[in-house]
ROTI-808821 format. One record per residue (C-alpha): x, y, z; residue in one letter; residue number from 1. Coordinates in pm, whole numbers, m for minus. Example, Ala and Ser with C-alpha at 12.3 -4.5 7.8 and 13.67 -1.06 7.14 Angstrom:
<atoms>
east, north, up, code, pos
1230, m450, 780, A, 1
1367, m106, 714, S, 2
</atoms>
This chain:
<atoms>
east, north, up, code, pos
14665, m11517, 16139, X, 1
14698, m11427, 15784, X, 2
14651, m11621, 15477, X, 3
15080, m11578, 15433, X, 4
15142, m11765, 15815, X, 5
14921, m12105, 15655, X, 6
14978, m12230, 15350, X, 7
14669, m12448, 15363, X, 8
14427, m12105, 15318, X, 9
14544, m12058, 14935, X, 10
14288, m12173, 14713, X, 11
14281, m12427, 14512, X, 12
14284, m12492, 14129, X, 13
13866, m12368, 14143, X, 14
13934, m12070, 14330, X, 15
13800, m12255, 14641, X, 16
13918, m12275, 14989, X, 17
13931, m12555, 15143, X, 18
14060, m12385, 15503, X, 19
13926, m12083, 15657, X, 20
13922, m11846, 15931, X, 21
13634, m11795, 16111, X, 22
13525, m11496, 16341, X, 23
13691, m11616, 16658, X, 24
13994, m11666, 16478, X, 25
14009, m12054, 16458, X, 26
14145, m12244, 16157, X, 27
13788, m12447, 16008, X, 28
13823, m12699, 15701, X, 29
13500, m12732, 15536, X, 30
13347, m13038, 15423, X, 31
13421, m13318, 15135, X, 32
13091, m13248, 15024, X, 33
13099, m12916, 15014, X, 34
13434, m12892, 14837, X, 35
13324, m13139, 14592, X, 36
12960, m12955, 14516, X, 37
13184, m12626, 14505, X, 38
13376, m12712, 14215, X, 39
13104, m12893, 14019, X, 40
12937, m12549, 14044, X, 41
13263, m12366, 13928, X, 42
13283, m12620, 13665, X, 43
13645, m12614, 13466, X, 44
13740, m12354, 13274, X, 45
13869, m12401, 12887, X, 46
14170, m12402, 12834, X, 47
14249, m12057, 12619, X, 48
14004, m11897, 12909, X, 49
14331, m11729, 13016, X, 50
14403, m11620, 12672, X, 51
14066, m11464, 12606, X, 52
14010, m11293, 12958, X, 53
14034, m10923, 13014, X, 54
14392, m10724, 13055, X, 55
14323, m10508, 13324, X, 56
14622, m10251, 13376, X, 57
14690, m9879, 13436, X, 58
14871, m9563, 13253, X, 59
15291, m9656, 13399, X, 60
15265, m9993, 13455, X, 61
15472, m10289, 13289, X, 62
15209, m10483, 13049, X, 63
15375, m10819, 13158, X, 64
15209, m10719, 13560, X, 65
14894, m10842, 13494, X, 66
14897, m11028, 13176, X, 67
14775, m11395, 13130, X, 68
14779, m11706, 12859, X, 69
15030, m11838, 12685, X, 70
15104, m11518, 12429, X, 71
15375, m11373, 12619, X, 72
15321, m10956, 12600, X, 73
15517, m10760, 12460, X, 74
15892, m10739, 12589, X, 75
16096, m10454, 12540, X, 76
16226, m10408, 12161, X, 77
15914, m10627, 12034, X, 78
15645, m10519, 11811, X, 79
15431, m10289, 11945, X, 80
15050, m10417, 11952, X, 81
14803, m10227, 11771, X, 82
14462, m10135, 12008, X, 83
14125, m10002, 11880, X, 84
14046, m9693, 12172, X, 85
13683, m9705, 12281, X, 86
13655, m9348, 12103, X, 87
13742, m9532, 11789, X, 88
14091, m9385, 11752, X, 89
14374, m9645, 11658, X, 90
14697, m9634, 11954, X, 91
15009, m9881, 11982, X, 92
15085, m10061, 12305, X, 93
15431, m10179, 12399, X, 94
15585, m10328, 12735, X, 95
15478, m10035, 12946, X, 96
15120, m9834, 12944, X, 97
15228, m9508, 12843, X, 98
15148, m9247, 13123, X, 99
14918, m9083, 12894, X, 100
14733, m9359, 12740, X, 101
14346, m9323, 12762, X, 102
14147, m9524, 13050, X, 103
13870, m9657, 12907, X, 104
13743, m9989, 12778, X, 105
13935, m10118, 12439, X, 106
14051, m10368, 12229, X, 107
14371, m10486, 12211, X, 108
14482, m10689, 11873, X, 109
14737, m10923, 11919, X, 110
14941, m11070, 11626, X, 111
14764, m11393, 11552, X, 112
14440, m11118, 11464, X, 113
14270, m11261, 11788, X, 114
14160, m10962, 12031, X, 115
14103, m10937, 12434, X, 116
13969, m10642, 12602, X, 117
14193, m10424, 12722, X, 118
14128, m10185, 13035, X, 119
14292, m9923, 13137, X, 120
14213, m9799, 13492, X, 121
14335, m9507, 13716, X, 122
14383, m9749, 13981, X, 123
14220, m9523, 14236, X, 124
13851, m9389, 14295, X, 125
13754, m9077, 14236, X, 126
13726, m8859, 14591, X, 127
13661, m8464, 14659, X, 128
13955, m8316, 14810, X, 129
13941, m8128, 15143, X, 130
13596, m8250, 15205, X, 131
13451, m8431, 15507, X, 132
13050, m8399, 15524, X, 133
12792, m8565, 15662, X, 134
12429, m8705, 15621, X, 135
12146, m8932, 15669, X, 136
12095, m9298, 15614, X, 137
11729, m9369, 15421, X, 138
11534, m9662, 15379, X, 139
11336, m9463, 15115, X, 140
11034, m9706, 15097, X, 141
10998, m9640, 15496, X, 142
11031, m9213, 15436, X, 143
10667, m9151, 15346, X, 144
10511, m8840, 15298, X, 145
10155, m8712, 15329, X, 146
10185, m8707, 14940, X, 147
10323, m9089, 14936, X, 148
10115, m9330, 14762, X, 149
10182, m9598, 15071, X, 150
10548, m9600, 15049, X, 151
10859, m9337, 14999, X, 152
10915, m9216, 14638, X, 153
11169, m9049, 14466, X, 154
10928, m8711, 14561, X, 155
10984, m8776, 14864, X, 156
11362, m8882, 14843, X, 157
11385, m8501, 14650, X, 158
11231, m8304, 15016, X, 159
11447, m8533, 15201, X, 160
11721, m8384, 14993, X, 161
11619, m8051, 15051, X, 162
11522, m8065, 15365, X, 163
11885, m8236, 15461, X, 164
12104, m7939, 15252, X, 165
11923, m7694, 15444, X, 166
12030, m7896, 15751, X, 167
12411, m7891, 15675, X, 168
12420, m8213, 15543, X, 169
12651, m8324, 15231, X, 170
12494, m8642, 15109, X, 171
12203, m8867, 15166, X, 172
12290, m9298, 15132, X, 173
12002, m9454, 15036, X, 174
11859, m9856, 15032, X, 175
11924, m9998, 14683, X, 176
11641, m9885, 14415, X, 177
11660, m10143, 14199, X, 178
11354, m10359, 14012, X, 179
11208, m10646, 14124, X, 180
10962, m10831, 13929, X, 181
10654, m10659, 13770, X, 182
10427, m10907, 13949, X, 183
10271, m11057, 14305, X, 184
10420, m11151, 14572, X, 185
10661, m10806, 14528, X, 186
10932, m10910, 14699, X, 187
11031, m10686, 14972, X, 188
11416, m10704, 15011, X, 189
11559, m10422, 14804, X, 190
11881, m10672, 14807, X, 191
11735, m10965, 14629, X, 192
11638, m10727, 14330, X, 193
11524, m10886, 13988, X, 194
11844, m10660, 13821, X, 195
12114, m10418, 13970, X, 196
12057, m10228, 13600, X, 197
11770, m10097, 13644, X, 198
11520, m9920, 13905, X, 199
11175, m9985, 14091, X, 200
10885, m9851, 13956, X, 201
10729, m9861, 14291, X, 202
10906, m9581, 14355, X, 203
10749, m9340, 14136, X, 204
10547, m9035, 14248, X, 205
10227, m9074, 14030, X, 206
10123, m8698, 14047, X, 207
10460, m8600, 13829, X, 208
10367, m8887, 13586, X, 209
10232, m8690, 13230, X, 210
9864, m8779, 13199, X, 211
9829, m8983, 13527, X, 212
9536, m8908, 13730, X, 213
9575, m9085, 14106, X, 214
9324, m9075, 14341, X, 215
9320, m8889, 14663, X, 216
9129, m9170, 14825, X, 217
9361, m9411, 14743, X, 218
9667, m9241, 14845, X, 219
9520, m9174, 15168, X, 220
9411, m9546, 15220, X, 221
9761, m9681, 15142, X, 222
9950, m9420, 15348, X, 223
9711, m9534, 15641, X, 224
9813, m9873, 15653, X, 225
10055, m9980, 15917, X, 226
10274, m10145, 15710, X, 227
10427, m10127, 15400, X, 228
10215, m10312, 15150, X, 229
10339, m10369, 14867, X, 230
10138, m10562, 14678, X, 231
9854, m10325, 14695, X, 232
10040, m10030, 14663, X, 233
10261, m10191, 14287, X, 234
9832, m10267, 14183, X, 235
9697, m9952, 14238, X, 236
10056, m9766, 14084, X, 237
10061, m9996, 13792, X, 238
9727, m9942, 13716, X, 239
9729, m9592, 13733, X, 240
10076, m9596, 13502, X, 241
9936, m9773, 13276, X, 242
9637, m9543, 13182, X, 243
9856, m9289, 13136, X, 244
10062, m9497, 12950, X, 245
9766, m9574, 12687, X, 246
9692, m9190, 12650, X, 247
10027, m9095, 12607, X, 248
10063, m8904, 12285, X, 249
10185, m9146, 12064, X, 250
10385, m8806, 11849, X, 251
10530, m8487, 12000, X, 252
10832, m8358, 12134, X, 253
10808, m8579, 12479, X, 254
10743, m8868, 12306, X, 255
11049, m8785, 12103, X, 256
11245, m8778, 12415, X, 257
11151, m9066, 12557, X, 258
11236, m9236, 12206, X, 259
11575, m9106, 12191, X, 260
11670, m9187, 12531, X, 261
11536, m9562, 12446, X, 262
11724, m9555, 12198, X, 263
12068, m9472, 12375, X, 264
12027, m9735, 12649, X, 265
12044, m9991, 12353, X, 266
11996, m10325, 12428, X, 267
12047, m10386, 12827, X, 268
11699, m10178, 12808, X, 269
11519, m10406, 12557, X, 270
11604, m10728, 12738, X, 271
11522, m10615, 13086, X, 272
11191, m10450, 12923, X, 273
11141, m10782, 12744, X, 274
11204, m10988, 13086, X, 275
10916, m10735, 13294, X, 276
10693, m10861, 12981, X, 277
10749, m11220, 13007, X, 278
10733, m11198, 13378, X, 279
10383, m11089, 13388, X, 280
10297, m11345, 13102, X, 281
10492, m11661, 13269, X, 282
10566, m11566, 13611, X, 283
10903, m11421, 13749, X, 284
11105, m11698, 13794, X, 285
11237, m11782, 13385, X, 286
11351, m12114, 13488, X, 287
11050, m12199, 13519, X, 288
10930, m12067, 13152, X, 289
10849, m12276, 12841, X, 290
11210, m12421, 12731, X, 291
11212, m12159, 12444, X, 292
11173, m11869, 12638, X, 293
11454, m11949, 12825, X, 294
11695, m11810, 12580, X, 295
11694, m11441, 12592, X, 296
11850, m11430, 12261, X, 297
11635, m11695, 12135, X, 298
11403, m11685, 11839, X, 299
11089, m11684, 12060, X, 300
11179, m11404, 12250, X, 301
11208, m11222, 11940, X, 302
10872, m11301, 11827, X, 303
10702, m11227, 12209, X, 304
10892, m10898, 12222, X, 305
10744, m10816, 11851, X, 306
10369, m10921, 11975, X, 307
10418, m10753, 12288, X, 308
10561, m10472, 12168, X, 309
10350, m10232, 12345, X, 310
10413, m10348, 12703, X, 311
10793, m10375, 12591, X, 312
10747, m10020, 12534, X, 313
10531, m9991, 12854, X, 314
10841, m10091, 13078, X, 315
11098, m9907, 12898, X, 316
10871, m9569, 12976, X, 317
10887, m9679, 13371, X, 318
11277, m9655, 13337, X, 319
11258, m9307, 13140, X, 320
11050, m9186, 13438, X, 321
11259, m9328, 13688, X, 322
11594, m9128, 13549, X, 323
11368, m8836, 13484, X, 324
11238, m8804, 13853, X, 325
11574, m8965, 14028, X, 326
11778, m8671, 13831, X, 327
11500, m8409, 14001, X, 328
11564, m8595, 14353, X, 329
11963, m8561, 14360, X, 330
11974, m8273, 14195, X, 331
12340, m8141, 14302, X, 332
12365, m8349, 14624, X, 333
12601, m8622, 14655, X, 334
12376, m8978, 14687, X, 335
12510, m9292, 14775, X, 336
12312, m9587, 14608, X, 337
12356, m9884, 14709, X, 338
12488, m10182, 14533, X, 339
12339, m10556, 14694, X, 340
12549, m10807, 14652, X, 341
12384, m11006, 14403, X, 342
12044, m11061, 14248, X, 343
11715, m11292, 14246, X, 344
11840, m11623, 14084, X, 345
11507, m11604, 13850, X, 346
11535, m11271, 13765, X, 347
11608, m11055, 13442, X, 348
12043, m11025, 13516, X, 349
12036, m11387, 13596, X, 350
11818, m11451, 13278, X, 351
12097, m11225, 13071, X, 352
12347, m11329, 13185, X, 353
12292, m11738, 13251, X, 354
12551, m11871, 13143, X, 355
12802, m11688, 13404, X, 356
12630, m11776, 13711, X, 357
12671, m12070, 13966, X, 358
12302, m12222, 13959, X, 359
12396, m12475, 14219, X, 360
12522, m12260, 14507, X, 361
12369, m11915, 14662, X, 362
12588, m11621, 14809, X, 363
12582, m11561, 15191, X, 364
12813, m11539, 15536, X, 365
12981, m11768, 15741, X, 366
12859, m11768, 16115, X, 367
12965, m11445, 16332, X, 368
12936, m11310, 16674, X, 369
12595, m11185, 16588, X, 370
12457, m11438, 16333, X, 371
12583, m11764, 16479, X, 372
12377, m11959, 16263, X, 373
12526, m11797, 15929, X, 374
12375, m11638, 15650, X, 375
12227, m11750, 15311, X, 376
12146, m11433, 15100, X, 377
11975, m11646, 14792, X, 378
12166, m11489, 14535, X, 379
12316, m11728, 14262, X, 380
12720, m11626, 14267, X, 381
12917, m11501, 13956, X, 382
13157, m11815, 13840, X, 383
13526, m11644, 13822, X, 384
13631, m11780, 13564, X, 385
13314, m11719, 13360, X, 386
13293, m11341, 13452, X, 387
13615, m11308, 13317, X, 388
13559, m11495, 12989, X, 389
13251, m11243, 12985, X, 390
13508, m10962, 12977, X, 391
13362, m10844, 13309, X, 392
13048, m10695, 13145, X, 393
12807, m10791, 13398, X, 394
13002, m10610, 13678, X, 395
13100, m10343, 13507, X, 396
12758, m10247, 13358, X, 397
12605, m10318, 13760, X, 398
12864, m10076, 13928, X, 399
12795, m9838, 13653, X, 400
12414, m9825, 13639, X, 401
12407, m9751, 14032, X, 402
12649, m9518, 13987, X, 403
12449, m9302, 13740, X, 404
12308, m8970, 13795, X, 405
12387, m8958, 14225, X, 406
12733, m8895, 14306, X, 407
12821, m9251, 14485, X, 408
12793, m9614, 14556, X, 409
12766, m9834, 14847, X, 410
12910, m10172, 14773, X, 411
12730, m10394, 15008, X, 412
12980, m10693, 15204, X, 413
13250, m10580, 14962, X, 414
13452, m10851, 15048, X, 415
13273, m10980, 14805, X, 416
13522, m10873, 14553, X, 417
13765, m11076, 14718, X, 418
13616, m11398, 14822, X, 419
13266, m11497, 14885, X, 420
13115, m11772, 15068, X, 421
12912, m11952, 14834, X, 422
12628, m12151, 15038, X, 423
12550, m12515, 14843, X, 424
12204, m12551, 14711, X, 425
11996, m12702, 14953, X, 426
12246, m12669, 15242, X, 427
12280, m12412, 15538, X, 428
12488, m12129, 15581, X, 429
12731, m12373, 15786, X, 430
12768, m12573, 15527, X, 431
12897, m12294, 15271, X, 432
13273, m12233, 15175, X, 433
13476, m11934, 15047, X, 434
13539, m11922, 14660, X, 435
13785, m11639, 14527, X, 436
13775, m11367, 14311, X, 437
13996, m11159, 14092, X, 438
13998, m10865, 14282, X, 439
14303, m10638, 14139, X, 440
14092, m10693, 13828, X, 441
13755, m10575, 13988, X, 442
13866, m10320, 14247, X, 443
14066, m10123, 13932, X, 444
13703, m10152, 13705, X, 445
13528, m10001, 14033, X, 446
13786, m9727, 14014, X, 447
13744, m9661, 13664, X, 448
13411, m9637, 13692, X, 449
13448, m9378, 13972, X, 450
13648, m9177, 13784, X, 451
13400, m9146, 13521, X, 452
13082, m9052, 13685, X, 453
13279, m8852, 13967, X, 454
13153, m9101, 14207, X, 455
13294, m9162, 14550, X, 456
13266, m9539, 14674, X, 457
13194, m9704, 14989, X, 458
13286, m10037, 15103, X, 459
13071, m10189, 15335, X, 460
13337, m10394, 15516, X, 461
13173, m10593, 15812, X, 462
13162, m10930, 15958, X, 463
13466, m11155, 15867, X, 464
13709, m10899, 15684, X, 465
14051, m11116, 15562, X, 466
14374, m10980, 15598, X, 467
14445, m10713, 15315, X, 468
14136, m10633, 15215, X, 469
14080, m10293, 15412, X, 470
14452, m10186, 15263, X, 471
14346, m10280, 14925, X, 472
14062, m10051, 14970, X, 473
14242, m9767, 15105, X, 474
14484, m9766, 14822, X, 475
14207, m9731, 14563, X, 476
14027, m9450, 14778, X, 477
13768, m9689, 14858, X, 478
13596, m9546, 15199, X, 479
13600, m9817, 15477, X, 480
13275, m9807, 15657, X, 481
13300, m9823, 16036, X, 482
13034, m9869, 16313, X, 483
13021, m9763, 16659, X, 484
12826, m10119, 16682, X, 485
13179, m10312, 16571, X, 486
13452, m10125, 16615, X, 487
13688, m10233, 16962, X, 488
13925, m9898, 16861, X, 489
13789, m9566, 16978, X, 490
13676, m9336, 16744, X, 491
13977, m9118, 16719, X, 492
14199, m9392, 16585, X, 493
13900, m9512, 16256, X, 494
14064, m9414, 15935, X, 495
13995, m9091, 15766, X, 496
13961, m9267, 15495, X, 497
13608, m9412, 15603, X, 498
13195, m9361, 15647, X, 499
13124, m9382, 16040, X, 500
12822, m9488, 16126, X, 501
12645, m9596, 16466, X, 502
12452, m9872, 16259, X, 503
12323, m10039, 15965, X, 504
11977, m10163, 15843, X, 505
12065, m10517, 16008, X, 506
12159, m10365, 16341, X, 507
11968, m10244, 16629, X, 508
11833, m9888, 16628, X, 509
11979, m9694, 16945, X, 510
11656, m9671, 17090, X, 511
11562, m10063, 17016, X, 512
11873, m10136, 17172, X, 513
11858, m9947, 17504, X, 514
11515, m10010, 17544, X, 515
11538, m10454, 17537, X, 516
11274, m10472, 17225, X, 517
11514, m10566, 16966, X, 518
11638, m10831, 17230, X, 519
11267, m10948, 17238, X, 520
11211, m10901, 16830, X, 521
11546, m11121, 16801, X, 522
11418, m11402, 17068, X, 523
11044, m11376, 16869, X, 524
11137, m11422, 16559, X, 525
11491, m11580, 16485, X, 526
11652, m11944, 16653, X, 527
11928, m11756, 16810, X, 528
11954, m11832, 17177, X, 529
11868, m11629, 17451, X, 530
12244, m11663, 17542, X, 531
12361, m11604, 17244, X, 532
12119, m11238, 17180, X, 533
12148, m11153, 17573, X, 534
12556, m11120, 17476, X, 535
12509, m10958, 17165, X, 536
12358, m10692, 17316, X, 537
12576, m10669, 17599, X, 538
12852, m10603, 17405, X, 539
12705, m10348, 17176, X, 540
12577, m10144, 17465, X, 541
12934, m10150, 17608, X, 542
13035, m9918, 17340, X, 543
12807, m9590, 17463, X, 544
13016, m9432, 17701, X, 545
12813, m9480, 18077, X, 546
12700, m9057, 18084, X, 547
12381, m9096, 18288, X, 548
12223, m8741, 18164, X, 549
12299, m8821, 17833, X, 550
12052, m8929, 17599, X, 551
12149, m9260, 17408, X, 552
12095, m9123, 17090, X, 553
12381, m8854, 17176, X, 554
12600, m9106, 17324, X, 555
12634, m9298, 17021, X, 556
12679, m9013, 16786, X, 557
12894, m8776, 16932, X, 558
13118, m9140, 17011, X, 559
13094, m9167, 16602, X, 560
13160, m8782, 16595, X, 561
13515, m8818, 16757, X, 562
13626, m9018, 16416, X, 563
13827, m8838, 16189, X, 564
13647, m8963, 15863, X, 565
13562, m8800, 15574, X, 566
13171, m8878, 15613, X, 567
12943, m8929, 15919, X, 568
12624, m9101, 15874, X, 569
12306, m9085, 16112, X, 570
11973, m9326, 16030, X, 571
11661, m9173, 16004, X, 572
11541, m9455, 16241, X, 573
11751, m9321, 16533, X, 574
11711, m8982, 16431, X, 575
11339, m9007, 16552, X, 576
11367, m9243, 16794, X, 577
11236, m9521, 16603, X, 578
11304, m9883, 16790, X, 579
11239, m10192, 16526, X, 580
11598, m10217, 16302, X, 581
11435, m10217, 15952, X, 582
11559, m10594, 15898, X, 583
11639, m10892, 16136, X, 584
11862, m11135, 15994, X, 585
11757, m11505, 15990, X, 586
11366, m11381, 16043, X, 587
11125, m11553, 15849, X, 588
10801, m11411, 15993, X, 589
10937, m11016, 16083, X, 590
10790, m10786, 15851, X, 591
11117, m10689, 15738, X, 592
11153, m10367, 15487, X, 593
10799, m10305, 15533, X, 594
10799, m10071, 15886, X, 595
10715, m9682, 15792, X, 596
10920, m9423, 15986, X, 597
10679, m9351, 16233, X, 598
10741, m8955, 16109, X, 599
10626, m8810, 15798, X, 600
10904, m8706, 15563, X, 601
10682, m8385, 15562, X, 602
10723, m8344, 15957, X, 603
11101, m8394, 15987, X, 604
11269, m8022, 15940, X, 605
11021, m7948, 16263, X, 606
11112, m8316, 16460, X, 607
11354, m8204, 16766, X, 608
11540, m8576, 16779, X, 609
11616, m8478, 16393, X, 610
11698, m8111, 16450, X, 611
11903, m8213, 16744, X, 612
12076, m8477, 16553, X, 613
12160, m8249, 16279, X, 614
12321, m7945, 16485, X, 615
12527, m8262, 16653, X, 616
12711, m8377, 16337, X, 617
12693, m7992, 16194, X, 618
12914, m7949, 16504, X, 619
13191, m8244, 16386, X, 620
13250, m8188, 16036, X, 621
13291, m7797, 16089, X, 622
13604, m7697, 16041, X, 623
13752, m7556, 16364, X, 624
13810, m7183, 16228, X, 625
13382, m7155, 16193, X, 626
13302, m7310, 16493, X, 627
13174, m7096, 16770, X, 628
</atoms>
């Protein structure tokens, strides 16, 4: 079924819609109810919103392809429009983008003096030629070292990088680093983060901090606990931080540094610094700050950001040591960051940027074959309409930021980009219904933004995948990412074009699997039936070919090994044999993101599941002239 053989899955006038397919490929209507609470939270668009929105094009292409509002573009013999180049220089535009015109972000003057944004995309993401690599999947906060403080840090993601070049590998993808609020509870999900802009502080190495001074006794007390606490661990690291903080020289030429490269981040800096300040003041929810703190551009912000000015400072610093030490952790190898899907409704993006998202609805996933009961992620949605009024800033400067300084991006359920299922407030996951997006628009800003930090881009494109979207990806070079859990095809028929993977974070390890315990961590902590988990895992241990001397592990990974793609992946978790997944959907009382790698980052180069692993997927991506 496709959305072209039923009329009645077009969306309507709010983007929603109304009919959907669902995983065992059965027409579903959703609700009155939630079709009317849909478009309240959509809310109607002005009427120039069309007029004012973003031209999103690329160098050859007709101006009149993706044009909207009632000023009709320029037709061939009309006036050329003047635009303003991001670099400041002064171009004309007529009915086709010239082939050389600059990509970049502009402004594009139109005759009444009114101005839209113009962008100017090269429609496809940037990709290494004649290069097919592979590497490890990290859940850095589990990769602890003997020198962690209680949790990976970017120390520790820097020997994991050097540890995995001198193993043949070409990149590392890594759990999203972004920042969560600066207080207690932390919350544990690295994809419900406070802001997709900016990183964790958790995640610091203290020792390469100037002027801090951790103790050993501490560091050995965290690393010893079982789990991953971190509330104790973001006390002890703040407090240390902010000693040296308060002895920092306030002149010299690293002060200087730091003050420059303040400076340059402008003001997405200051209002995220302002927000971690506020948040330790008023809590980190702002909706539920004094009414004049609610306004991030508000004349009481001003005035708390100028009487707090030295723990404004304070959180800026934590950023400038983040890039500092991430830069030292990639170094030259290619890392994949990835991007959640959207943020903590009270956090510092949804602060900033208010007035664009949906506070009535929360982003999730329609019920599957292995979530029956749906999903409900508890991020607020981006309105449509309203990102595009907002000239797509807040996407654009998200992709970018976890782009920076690594090499590559991991969108998470990048369907997203297409349609998402927006979940009402206060309803379940079943309850939820698809709203869609302007994807041409957003797919050619993620390619844009490829091309300009020489990032490859992965699509994480699982569950309930429409018709189209996988071809859309492939034609901007996005990589597809496949599993050996999902996929019905064998191996040798996945697209080149692609990640392969055995599993994810929300999947069973290979040894959790084949030994029952993540049948008996499902049934513990989740409402999914015994029927419903028994099958589940039935089906995914279909996939390993039936090799009795084989080990499991080498089952499912040289199955994933057999797939042409340009990148293999291999978890650390099944690397060492580890059995808990790192998350279990629909949990409420799992420790989930808080279970250690039951190997020291330290110990790894000498682990034989690791060095096995390794000399398996050195074998597939060598090209067949080097191979023995």
């Amino acid at each position: 079924m496709t959305d072209q053989d039923d009329s009645r899955l077009s969306p309507d006038a709010w983007g929603v819609h109304e009919h959907w397919v669902d995983a065992h490929d059965e027409v579903r209507r959703i609700s009155r109810d939630t079709l009317t609470t849909l478009r309240e939270a959509i809310g109607d668009p002005p009427e120039d919103v069309e007029d004012r929105a973003p031209v999103v094009t690329r160098p050859g292409r007709p101006l009149a392809a993706t044009w909207t509002g009632r000023t009709p573009p320029p037709g061939p013999g009309d006036p050329e429009l003047r635009v303003r180049c991001e670099d400041g220089t002064d171009r004309t535009l007529g009915a086709t983008v010239p082939d050389d015109f600059p990509l970049g972000y502009h402004a594009l003057r139109l005759p009444d003096g009114r101005e839209r944004r113009l962008i100017v995309s090269p429609g496809r993401c940037w990709l290494p030629e004649d290069w097919r690599a592979w590497g490890w999947t990290v859940q850095l906060y589990a990769a602890r070292s003997t020198r962690s403080c209680g949790i990976g840090d970017l120390a520790d993601l820097r020997a994991l990088r050097e540890w995995s070049v001198d193993a043949g590998a070409g990149f590392l993808l890594v759990n999203p680093l972004h920042a969560v609020g600066p207080t207690l509870p932390q919350e544990a999900s690295p994809y419900l983060p406070a802001t997709r802009r900016f990183r964790n502080p958790i995640y610091l190495r203290l020792e390469e901090v100037p002027g801090a001074s951790p103790a050993d006794e501490a560091r050995l007390d965290l690393n010893d606990d079982e789990l991953i606490d971190r509330d104790r661990i973001w006390v002890y690291k703040d407090r240390v931080l902010r000693a040296a903080f308060a002895a920092w020289p306030p002149t010299g030429a690293e002060r200087d540094r730091f003050e420059d490269w303040r400076s340059e981040q402008g003001a997405a800096l200051e209002e995220f610094a302002t927000w971690s300040a506020l948040a330790r003041e008023h809590g980190p929810d702002w909706r539920r700050w004094p009414q004049s703190l609610q306004d991030p551009h508000g004349a009481e912000v001003e005035r708390f950001a100028r009487d707090h000015a030295a723990e404004v400072a304070y959180q800026a610093w934590l950023q400038w040591l983040l890039e500092e030490q991430l830069q030292a952790a990639t170094a030259d190898l290619t890392v994949i960051q990835d991007l959640p899907i959207g943020v903590a409704g009270g956090g510092a993006d949804a602060w900033a940027w208010q007035g664009v998202l949906a506070g009535d609805a929360s982003v999730g996933a329609p019920p599957d074959v292995f979530n029956t009961a749906g999903q409900d992620w508890g991020s607020p949605p981006l309105v449509p309409w309203r990102l595009r009024a907002a000239d797509y800033q807040p996407f654009i400067e998200s992709i970018r930021a976890t782009m920076a300084g690594a090499g590559g991006i991991r969108i998470d359920h990048v369907m997203g980009l297409f349609r998402l299922w927006w979940v009402p407030a206060g309803g379940s996951p079943t309850e939820g219904g698809y709203v869609r997006y302007p994807s041409e628009d957003l797919l050619d800003i993620v390619a844009l933004e490829s091309h300009r930090a020489k990032a490859l881009v992965v699509g994480e494109d699982l569950g309930t995948v429409e018709p189209g979207v996988r071809e859309a990806l492939a034609e901007r070079r996005i990589l597809s990412y496949r599993l050996a859990w999902f996929e019905e095809d064998p191996p040798e028929e996945w697209p080149a074009l692609a990640l392969a993977a055995v599993s994810t974070h929300d999947l069973p390890t290979v040894a959790g699997l084949c030994s029952g315990s993540d049948v008996e961590d499902q049934l513990a902590h989740t409402t999914m039936s015994e029927q419903d988990v028994a099958a589940g895992a039935k089906q995914l241990l279909s996939r390993l070919d039936p090799v009795e001397d084989r080990a499991p592990v080498d089952a499912a990974y040289e199955l994933v090994a057999r797939a042409p793609s340009v990148l293999l992946s291999a978890t650390l978790e099944d690397a060492v044999g580890q059995e808990a997944r790192p998350n279990l959907p629909g949990s409420t009382d799992r420790p989930n993101w808080c279970i250690p790698l039951p190997v020291a980052v330290d110990d790894l180069p000498a682990h034989p599941g690791a060095r096995h692993l390794a000399g398996l997927l050195n074998e597939a991506v060598r090209p067949p002239a080097r191979r023995r």
